[in-house]
mmCIF file as gemmi writes it, N, C-alpha and C atoms, coordinates in Angstrom:
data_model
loop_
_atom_site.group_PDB
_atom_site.id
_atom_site.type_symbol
_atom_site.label_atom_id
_atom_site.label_alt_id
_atom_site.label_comp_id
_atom_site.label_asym_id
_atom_site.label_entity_id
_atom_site.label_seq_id
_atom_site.pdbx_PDB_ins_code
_atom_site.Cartn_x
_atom_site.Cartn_y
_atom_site.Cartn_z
_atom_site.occupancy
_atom_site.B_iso_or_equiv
_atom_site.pdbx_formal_charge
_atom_site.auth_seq_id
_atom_site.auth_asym_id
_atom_site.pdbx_PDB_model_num
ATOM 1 N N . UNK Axp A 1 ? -4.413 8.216 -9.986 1 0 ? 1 A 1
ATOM 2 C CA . UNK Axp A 1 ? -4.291 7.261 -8.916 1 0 ? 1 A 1
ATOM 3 C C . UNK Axp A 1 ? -5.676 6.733 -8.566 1 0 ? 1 A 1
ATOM 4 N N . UNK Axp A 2 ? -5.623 5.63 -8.234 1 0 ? 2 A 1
ATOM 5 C CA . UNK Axp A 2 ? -6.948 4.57 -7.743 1 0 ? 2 A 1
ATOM 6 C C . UNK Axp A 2 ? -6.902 4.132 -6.498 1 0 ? 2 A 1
ATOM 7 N N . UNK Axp A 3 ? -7.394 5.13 -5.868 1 0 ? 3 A 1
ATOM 8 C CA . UNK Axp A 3 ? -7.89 4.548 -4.273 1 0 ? 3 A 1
ATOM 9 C C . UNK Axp A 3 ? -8.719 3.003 -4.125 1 0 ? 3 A 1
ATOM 10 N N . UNK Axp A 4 ? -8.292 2.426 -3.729 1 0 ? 4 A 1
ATOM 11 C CA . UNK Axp A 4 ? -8.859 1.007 -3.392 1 0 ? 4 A 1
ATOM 12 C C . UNK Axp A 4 ? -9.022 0.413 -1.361 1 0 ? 4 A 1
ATOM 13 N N . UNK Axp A 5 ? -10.157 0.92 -1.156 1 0 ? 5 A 1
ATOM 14 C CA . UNK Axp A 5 ? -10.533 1.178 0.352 1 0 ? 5 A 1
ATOM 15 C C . UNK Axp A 5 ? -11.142 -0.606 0.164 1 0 ? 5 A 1
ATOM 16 N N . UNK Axp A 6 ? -9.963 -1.399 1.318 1 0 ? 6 A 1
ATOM 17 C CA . UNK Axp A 6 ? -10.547 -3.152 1.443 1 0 ? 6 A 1
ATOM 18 C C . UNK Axp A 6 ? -10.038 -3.828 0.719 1 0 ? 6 A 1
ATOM 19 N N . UNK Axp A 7 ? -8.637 -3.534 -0.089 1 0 ? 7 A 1
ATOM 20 C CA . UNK Axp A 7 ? -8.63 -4.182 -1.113 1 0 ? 7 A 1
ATOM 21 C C . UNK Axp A 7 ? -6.676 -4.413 -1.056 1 0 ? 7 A 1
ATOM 22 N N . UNK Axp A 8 ? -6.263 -5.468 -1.229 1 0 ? 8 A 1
ATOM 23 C CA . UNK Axp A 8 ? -5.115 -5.904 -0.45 1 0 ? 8 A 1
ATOM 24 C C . UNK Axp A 8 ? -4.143 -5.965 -1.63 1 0 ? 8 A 1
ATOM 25 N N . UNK Axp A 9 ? -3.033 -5.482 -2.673 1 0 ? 9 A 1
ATOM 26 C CA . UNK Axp A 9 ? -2.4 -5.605 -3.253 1 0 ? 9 A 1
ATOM 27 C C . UNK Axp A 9 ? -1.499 -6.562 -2.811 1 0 ? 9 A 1
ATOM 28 N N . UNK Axp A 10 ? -1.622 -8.081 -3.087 1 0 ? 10 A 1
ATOM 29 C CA . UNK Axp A 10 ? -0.155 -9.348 -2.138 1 0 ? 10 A 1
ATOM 30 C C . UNK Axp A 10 ? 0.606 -9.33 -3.054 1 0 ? 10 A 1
ATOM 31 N N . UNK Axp A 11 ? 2.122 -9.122 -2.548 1 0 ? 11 A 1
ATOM 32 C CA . UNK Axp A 11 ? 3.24 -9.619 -3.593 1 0 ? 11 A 1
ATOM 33 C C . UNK Axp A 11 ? 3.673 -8.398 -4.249 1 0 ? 11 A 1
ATOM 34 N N . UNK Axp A 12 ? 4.91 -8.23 -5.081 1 0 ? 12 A 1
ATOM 35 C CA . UNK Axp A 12 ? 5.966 -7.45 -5.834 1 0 ? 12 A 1
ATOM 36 C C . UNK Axp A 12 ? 6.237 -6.042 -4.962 1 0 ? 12 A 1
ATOM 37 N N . UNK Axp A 13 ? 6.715 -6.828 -3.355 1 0 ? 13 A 1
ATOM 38 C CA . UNK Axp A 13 ? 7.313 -5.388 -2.493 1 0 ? 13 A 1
ATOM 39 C C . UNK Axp A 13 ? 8.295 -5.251 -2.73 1 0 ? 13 A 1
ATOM 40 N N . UNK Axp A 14 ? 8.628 -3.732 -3.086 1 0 ? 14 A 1
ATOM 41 C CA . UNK Axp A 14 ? 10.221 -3.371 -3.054 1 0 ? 14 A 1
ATOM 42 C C . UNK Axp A 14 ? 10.248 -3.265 -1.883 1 0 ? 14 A 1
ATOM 43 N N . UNK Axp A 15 ? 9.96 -1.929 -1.275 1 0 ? 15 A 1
ATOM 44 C CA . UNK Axp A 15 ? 10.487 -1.658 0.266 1 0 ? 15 A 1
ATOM 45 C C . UNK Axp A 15 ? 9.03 -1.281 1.475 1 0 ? 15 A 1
ATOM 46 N N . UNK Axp A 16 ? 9.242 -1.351 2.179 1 0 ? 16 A 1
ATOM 47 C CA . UNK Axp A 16 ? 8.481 -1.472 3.359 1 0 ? 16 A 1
ATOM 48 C C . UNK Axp A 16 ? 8.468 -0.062 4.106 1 0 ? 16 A 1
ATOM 49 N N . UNK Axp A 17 ? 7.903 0.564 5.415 1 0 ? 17 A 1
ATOM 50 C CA . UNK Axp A 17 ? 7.959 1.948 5.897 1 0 ? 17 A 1
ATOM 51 C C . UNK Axp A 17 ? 6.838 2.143 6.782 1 0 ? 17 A 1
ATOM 52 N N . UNK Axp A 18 ? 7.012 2.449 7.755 1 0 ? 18 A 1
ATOM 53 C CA . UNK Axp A 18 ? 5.434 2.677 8.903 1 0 ? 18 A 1
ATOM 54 C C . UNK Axp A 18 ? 5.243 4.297 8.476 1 0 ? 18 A 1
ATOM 55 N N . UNK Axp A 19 ? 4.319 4.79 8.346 1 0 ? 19 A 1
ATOM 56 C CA . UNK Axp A 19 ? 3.672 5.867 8.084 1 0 ? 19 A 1
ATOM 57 C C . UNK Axp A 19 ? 2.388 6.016 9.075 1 0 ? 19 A 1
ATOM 58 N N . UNK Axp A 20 ? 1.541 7.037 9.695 1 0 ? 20 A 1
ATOM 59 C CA . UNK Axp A 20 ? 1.234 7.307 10.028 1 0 ? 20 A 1
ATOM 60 C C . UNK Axp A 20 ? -0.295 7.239 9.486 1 0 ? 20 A 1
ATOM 61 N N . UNK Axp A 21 ? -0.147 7.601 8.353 1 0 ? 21 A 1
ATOM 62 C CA . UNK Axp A 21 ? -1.508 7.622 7.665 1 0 ? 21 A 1
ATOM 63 C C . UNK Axp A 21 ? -1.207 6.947 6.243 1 0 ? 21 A 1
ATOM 64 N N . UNK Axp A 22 ? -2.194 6.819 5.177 1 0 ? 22 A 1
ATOM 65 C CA . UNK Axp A 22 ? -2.232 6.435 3.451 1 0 ? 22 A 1
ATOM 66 C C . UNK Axp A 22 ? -1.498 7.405 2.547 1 0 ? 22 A 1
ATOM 67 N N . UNK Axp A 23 ? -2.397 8.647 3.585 1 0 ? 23 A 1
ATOM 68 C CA . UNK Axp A 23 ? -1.829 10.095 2.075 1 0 ? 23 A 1
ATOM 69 C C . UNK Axp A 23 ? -0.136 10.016 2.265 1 0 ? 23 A 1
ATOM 70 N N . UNK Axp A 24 ? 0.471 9.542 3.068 1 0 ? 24 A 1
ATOM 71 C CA . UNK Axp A 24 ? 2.184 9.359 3.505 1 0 ? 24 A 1
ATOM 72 C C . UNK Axp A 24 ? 2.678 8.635 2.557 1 0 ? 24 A 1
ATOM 73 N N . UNK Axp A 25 ? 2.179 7.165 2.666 1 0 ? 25 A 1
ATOM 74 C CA . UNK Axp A 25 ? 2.219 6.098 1.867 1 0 ? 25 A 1
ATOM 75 C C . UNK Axp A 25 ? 2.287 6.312 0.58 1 0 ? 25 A 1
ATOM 76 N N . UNK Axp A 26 ? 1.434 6.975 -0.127 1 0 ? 26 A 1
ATOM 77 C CA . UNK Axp A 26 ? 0.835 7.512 -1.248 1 0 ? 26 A 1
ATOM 78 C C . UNK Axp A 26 ? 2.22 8.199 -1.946 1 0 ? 26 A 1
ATOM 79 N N . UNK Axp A 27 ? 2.595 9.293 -0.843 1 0 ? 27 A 1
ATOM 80 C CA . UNK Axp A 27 ? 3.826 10.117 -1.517 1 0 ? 27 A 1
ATOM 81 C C . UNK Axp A 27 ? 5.101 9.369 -1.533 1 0 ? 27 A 1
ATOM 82 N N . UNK Axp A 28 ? 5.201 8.401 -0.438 1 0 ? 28 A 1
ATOM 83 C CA . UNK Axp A 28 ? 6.74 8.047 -0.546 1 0 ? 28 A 1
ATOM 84 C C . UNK Axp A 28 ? 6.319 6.572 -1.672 1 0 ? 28 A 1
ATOM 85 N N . UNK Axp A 29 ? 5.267 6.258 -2.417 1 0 ? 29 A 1
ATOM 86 C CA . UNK Axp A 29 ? 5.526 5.441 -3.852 1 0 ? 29 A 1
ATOM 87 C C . UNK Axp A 29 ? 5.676 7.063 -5.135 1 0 ? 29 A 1
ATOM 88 N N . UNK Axp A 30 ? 4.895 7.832 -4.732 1 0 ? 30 A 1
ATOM 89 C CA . UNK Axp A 30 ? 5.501 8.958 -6.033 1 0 ? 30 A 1
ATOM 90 C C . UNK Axp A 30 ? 6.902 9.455 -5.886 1 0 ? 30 A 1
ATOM 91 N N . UNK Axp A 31 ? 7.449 8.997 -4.833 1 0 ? 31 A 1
ATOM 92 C CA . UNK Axp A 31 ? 8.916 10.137 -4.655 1 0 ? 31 A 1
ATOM 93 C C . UNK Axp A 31 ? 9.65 8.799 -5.602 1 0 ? 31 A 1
ATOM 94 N N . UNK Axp A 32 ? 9.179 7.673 -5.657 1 0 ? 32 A 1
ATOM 95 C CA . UNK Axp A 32 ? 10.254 6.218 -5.951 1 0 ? 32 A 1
ATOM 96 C C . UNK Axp A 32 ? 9.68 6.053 -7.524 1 0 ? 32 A 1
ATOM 97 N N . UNK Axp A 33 ? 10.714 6.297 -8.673 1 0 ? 33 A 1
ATOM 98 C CA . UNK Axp A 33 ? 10.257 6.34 -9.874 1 0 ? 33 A 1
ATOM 99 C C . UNK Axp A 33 ? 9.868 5.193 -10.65 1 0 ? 33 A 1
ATOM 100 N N . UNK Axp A 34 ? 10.163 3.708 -9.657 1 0 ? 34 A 1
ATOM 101 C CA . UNK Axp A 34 ? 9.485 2.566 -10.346 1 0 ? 34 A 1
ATOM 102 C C . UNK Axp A 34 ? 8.133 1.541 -9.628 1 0 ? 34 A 1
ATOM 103 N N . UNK Axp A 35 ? 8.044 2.73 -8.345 1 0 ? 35 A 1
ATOM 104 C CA . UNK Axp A 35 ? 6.439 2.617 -7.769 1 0 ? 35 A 1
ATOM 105 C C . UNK Axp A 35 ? 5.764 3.108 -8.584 1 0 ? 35 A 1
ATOM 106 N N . UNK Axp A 36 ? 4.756 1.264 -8.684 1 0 ? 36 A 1
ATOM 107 C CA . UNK Axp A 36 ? 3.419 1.331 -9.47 1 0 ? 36 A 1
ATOM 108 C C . UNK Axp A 36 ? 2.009 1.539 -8.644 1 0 ? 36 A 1
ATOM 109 N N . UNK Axp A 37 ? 2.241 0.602 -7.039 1 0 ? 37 A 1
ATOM 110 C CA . UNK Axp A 37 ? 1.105 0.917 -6.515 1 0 ? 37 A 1
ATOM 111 C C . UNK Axp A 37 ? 1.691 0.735 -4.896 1 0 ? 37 A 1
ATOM 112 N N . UNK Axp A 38 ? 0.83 0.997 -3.96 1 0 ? 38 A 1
ATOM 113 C CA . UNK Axp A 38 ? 0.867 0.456 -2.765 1 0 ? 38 A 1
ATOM 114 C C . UNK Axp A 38 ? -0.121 -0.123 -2.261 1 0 ? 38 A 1
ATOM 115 N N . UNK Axp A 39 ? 0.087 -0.68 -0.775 1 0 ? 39 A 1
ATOM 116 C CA . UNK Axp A 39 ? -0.827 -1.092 0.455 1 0 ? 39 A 1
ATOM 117 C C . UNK Axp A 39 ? -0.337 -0.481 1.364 1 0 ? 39 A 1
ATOM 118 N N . UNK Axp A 40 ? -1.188 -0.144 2.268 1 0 ? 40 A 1
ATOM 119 C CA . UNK Axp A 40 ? -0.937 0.609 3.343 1 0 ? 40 A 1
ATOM 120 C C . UNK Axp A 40 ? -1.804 -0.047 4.437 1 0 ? 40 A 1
ATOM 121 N N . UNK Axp A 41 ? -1.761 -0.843 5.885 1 0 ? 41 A 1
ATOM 122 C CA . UNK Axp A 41 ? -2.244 -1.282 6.679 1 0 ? 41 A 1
ATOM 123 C C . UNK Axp A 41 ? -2.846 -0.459 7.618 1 0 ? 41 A 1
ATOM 124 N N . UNK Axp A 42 ? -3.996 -0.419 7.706 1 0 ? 42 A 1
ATOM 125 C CA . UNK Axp A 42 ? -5.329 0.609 8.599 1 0 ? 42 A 1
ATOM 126 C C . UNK Axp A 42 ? -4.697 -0.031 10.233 1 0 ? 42 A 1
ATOM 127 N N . UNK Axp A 43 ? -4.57 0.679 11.218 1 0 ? 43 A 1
ATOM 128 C CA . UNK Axp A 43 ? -4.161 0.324 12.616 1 0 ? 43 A 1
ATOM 129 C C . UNK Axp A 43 ? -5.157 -0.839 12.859 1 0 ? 43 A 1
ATOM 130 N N . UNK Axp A 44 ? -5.987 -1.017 12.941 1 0 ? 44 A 1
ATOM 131 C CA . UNK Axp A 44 ? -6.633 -2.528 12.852 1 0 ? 44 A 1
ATOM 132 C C . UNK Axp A 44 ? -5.772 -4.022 12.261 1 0 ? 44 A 1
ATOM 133 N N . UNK Axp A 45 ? -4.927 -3.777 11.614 1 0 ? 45 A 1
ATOM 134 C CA . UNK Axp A 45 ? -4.094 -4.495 10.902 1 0 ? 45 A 1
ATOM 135 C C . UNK Axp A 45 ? -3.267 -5.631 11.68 1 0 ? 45 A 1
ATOM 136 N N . UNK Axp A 46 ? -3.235 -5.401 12.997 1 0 ? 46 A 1
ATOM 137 C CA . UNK Axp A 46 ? -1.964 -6.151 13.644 1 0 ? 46 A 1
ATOM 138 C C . UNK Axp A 46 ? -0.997 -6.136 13.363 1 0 ? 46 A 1
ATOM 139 N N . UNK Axp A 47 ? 0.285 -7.11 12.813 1 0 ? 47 A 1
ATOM 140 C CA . UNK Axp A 47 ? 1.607 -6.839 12.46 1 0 ? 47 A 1
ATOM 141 C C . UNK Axp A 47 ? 1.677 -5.571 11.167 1 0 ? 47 A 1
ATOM 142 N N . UNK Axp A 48 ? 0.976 -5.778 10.502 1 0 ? 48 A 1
ATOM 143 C CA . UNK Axp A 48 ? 1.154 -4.675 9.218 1 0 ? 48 A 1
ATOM 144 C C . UNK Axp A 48 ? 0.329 -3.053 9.669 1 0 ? 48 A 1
ATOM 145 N N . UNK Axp A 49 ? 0.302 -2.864 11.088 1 0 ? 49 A 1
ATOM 146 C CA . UNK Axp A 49 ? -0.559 -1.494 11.011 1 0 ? 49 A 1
ATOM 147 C C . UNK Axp A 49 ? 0.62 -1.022 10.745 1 0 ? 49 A 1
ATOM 148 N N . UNK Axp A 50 ? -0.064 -0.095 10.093 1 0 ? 50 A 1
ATOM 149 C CA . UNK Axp A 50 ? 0.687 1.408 9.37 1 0 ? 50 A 1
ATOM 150 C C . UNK Axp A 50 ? 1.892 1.656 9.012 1 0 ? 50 A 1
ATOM 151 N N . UNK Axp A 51 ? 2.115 -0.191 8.275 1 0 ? 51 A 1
ATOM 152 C CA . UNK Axp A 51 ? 2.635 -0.439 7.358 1 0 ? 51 A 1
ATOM 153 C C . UNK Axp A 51 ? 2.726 0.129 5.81 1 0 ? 51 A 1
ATOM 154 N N . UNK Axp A 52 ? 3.556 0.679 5.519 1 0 ? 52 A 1
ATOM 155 C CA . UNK Axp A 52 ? 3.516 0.547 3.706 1 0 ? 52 A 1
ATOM 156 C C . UNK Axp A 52 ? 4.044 0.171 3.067 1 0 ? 52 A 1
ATOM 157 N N . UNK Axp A 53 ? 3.43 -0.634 1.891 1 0 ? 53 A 1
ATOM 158 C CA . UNK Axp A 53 ? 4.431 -1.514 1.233 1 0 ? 53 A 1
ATOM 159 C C . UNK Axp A 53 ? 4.348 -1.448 -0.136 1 0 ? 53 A 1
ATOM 160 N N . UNK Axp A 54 ? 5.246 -0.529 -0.59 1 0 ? 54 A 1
ATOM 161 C CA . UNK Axp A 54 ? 5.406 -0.267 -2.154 1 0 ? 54 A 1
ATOM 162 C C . UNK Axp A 54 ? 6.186 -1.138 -3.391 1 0 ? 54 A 1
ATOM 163 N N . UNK Axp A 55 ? 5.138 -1.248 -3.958 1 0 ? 55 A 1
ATOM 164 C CA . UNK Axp A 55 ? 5.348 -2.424 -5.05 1 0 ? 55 A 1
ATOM 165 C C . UNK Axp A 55 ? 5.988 -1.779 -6.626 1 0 ? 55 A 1
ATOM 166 N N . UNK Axp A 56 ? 6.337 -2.972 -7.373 1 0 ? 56 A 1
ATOM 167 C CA . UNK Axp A 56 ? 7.045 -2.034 -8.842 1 0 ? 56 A 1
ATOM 168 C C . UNK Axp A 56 ? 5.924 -2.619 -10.034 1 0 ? 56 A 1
ATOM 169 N N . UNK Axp A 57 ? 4.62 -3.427 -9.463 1 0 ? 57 A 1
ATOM 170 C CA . UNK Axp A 57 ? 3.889 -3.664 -10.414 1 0 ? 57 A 1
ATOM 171 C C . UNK Axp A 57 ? 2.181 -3.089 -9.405 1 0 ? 57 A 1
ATOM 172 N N . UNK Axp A 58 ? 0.931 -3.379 -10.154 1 0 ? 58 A 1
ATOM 173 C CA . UNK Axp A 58 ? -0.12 -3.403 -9.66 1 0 ? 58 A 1
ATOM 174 C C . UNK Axp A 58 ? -0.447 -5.041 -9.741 1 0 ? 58 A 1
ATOM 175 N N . UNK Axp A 59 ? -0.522 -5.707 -8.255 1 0 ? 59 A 1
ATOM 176 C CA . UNK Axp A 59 ? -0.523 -7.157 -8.118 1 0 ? 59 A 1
ATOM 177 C C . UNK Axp A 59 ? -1.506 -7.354 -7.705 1 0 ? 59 A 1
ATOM 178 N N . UNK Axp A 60 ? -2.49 -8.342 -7.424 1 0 ? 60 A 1
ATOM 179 C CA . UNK Axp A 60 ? -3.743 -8.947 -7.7 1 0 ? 60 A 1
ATOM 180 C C . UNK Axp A 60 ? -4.193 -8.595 -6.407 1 0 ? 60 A 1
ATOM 181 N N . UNK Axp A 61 ? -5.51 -8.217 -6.997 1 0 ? 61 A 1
ATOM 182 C CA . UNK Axp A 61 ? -6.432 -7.601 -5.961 1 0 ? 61 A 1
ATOM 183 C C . UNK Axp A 61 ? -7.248 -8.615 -5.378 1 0 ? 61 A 1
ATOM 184 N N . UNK Axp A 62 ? -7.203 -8.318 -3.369 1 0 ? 62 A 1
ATOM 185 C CA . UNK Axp A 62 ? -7.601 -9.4 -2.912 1 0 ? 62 A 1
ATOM 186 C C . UNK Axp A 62 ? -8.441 -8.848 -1.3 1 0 ? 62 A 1
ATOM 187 N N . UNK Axp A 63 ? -9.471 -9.054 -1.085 1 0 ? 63 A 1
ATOM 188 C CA . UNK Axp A 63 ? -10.495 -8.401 -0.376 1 0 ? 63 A 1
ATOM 189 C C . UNK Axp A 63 ? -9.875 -8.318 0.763 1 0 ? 63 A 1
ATOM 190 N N . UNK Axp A 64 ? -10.039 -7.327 1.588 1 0 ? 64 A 1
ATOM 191 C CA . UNK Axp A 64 ? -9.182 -7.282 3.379 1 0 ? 64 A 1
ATOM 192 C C . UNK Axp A 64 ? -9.546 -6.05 3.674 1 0 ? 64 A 1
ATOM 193 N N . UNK Axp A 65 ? -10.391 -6.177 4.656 1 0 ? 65 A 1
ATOM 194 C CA . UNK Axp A 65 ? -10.916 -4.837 5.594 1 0 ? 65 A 1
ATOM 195 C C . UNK Axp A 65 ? -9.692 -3.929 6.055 1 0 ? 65 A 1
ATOM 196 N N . UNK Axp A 66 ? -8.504 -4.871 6.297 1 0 ? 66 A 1
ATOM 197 C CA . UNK Axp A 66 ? -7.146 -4.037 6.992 1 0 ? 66 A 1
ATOM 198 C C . UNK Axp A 66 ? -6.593 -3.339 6.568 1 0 ? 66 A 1
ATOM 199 N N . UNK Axp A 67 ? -6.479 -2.715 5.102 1 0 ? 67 A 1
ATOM 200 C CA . UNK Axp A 67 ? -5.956 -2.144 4.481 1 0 ? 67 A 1
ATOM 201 C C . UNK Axp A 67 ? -6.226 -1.319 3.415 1 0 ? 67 A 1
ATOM 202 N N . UNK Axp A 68 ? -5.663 -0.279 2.944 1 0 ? 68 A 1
ATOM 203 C CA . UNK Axp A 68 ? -5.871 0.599 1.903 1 0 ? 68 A 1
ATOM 204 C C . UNK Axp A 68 ? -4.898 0.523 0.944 1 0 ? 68 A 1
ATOM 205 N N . UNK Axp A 69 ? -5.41 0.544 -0.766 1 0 ? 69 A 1
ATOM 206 C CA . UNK Axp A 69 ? -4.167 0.03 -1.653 1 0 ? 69 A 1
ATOM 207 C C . UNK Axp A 69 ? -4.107 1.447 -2.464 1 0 ? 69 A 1
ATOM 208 N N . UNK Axp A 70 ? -3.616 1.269 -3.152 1 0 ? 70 A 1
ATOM 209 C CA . UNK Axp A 70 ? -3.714 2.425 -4.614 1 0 ? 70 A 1
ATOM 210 C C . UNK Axp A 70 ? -2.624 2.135 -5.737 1 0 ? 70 A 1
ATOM 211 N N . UNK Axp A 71 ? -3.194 2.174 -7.06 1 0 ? 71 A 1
ATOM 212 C CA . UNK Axp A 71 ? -2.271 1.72 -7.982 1 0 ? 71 A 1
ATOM 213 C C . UNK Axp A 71 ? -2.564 3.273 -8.876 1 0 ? 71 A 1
ATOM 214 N N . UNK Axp A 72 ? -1.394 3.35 -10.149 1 0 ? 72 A 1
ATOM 215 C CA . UNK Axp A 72 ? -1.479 4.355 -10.466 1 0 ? 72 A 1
ATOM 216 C C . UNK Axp A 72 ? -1.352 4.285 -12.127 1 0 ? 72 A 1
């Protein structure tokens, strides 16, 4: 897995989930067998805090202080 701290994965969400923290985020794309990566929104975020949004590809990386990604 590739921690990506600032770095905004946009586009190919399956499903969505507020989590508390990343390492949360992190597990509920390994529990889903066609999660490739996520974003996860840092409470700074506004509508997307501590948001997660798990994707079925790794989609284009795009600079944003608000968030934490990880592809795998």
């Amino acid at each position: 897995m590739t921690i990506l701290y600032g770095i905004d994965l946009r586009g190919s969400d399956m499903q969505i989930k507020n989590f508390s923290n990343y390492s949360q985020c992190c597990s509920w794309c390994l529990s889903i067998s066609t999660c490739k990566s996520f974003t996860w929104g840092l409470p700074i975020a506004g509508w997307a805090a501590y948001t997660c949004f798990v994707k079925n590809k790794v989609p284009t990386k795009i600079n944003s202080s608000i968030v934490v990604s990880a592809h795998y």
